[in-house]
matplotlib code that plots the C-alpha trace (Angstrom):
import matplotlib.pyplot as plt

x = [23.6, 25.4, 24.6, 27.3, 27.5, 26.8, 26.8, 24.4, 21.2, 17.3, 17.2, 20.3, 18.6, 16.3, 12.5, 11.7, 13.8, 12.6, 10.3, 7.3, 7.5, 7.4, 4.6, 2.7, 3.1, 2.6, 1.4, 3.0, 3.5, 5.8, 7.8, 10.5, 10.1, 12.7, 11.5, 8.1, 10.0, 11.9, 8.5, 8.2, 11.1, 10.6, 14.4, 17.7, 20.6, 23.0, 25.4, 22.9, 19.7, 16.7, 16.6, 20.0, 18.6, 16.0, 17.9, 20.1, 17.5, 15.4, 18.7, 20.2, 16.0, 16.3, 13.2, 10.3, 8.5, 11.7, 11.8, 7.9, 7.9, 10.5, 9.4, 10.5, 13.4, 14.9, 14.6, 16.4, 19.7, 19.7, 22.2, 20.4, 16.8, 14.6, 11.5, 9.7, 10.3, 10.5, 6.8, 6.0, 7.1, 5.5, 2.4, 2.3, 2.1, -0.5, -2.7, -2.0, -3.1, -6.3, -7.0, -7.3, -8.9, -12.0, -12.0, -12.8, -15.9, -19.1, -16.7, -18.6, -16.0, -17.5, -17.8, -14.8, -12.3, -9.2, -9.5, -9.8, -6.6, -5.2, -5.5, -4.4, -1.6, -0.4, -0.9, 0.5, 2.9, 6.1, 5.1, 7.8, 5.2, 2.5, -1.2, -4.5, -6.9, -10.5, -12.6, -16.9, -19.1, -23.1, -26.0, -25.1, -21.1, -19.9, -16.7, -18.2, -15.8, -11.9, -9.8, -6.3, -7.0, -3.5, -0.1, 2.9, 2.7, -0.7, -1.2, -4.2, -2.9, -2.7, -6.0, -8.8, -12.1, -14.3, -12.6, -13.2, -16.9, -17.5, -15.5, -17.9, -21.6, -20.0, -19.7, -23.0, -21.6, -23.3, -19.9, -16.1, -12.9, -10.2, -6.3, -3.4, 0.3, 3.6, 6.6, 8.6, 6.5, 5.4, 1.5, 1.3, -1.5, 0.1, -1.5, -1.6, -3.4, -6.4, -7.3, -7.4, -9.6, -11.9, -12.2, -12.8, -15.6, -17.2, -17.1, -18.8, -21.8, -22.9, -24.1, -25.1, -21.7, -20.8, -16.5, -16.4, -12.6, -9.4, -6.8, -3.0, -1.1, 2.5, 4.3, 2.1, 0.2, -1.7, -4.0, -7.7, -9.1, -12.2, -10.2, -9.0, -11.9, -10.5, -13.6, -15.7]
y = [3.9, 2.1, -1.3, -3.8, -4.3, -7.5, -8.4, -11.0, -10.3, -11.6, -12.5, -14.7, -16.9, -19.9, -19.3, -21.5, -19.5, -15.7, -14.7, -13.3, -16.4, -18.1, -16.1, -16.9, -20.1, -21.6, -18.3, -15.7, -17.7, -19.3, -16.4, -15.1, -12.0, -10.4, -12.0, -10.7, -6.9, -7.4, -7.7, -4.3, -2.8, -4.3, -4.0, -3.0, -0.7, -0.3, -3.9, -5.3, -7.2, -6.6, -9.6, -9.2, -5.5, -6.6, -8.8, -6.2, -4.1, -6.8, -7.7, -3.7, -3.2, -6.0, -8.0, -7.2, -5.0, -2.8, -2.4, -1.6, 0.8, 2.8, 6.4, 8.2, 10.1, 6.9, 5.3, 8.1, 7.6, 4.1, 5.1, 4.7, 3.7, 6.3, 8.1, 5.6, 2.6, 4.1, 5.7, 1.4, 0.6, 3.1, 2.8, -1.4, -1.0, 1.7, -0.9, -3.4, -0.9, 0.2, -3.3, -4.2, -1.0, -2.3, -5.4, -4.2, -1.7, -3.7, -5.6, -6.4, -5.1, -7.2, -10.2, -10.2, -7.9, -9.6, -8.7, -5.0, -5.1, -6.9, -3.9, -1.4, -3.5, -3.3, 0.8, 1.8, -0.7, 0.9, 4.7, 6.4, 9.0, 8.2, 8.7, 9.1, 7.2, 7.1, 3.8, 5.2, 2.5, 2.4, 0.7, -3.1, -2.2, -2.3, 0.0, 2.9, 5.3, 5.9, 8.7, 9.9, 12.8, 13.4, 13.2, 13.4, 12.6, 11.3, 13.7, 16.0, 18.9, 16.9, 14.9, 18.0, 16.1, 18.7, 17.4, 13.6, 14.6, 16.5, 13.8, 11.3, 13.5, 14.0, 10.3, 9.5, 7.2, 5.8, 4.6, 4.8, 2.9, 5.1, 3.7, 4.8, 3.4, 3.2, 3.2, 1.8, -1.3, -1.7, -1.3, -0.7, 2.0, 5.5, 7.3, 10.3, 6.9, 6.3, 10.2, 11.1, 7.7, 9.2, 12.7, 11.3, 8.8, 12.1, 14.3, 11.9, 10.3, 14.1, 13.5, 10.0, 8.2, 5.6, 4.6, 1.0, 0.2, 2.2, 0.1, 0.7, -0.9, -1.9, -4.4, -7.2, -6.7, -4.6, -3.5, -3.3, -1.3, -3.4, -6.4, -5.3, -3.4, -0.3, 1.6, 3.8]
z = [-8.3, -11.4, -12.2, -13.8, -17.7, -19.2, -23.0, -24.1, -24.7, -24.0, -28.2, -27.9, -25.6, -26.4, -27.1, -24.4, -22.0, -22.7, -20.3, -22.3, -24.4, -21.1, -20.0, -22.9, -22.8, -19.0, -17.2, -15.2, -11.8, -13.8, -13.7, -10.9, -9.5, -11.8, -15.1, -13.9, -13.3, -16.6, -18.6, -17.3, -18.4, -21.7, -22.8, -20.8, -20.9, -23.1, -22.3, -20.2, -20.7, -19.1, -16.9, -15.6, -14.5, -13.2, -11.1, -10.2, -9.0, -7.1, -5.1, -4.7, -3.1, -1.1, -3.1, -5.0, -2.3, -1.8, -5.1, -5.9, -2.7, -3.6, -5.3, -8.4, -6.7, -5.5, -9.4, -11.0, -9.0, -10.9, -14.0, -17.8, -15.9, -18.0, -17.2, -18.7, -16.6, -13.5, -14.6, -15.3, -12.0, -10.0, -12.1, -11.4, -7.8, -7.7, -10.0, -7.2, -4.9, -6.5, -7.4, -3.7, -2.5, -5.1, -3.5, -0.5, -1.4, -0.1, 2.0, 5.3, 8.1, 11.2, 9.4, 7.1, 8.8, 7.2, 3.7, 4.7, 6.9, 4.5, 1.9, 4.6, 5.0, 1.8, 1.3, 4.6, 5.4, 3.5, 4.1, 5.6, 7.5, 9.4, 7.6, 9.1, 7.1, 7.5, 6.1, 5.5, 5.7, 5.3, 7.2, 6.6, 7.8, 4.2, 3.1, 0.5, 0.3, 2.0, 2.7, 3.6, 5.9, 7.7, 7.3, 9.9, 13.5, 14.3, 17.3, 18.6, 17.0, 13.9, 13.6, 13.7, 14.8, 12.6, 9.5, 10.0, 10.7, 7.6, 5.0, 7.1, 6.5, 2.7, 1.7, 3.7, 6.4, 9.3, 11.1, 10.2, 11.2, 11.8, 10.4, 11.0, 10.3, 12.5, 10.1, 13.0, 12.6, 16.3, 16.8, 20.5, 20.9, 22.6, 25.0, 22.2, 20.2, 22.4, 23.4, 19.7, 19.2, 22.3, 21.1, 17.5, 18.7, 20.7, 18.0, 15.3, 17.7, 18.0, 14.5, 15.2, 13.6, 15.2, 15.1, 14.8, 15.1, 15.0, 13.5, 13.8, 11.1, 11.0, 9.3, 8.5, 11.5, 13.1, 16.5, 16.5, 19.3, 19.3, 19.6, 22.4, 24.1, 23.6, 22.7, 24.5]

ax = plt.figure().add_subplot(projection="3d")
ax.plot(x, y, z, "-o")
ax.set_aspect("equal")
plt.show()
């Protein structure tokens, strides 16, 4: 990918107008999304500011989640954009993702189920596979630990029930909630969806773990077996 030249750069502009001066001065919502992503980069390429690349590559992504979600393969097509900024961008959203994730440790999940999808939502929502996730939670229903357990088509040759079991006795849980994603967005339940939820919910209550939910995520949405009575 080769991005446009321009001439005139972030120092030729008025204080008022840069964006870190802006920043400084009235806060970063005050920002766009590209003067946010130009912050980032810090400076541009050679004949071509930083905010005009930014902008370049918020529109050629399609916004500022195309251009967050995208890994470091997909960066180093864009022509002059360095190891170093792609490592900046790839690092922000991580932060943003980690961030969340510690918002949600000691996170009731029967009484405040939202904030929980809502973190799902955001790590799963752009993967290009499906993952098998499972969320640990202790006595009082609150999230203690988290892990990605599979990855590719979320079948029963796929998901081993002896694995979820032993990352569930490791981190102490008395009940999961099992995630998984649809990169085509829809969240219907398959059939291949509700026998691996059955065999899953067998396997754990033989050690007296109980599966609260299994939650199918898609984009900005998502399908709660409990919801919708689903569970054994």
């Amino acid at each position: 990918m080769s991005l446009p030249k321009t001439t005139n750069g972030i120092n030729s502009w008025p204080t008022s107008e840069r964006p870190r001066e802006r920043l400084k001065e009235q806060g970063a919502a005050s920002l766009s999304d590209a003067e946010l992503i130009a912050i980032l980069l810090r400076n541009g390429l050679p004949g071509k500011d930083a905010i005009t690349l930014a902008r370049e590559l918020v529109t050629h992504y399609g916004g500022l989640r195309g251009l967050l979600s995208v890994g470091w393969k997909d960066l180093e097509e864009v022509k002059g954009l360095g190891a170093a900024k792609i490592a900046t961008l790839i690092s922000t959203t991580e932060i943003a993702r980690r961030q969340l994730r510690e918002e949600i440790r000691g996170k009731d999940f029967i009484r405040d189920p939202q904030s929980i999808v809502g973190y799902l939502s955001f790590d799963l929502r752009d993967k290009k596979k499906e993952v098998f996730k499972v969320l640990f939670l202790n006595r009082a229903n609150h999230v203690i630990n988290e892990k990605d357990l599979f990855h590719g088509t979320v079948d029963q040759a796929m998901v081993h029930p002896r694995e979820v079991v032993k990352a569930a006795l490791d981190s102490h849980a008395t009940s999961v909630v099992l995630v998984h994603n649809h990169p085509s967005g829809r969240i219907e339940p398959s059939r291949e969806d509700r026998e691996i939820t059955n065999k899953l919910h067998t396997a754990l209550l033989t050690v007296s773990i109980k599966v609260l939910d299994h939650l199918i995520v898609g984009d900005n949405t998502y399908f709660s077996f409990r919801e919708h009575n689903l569970l054994l």
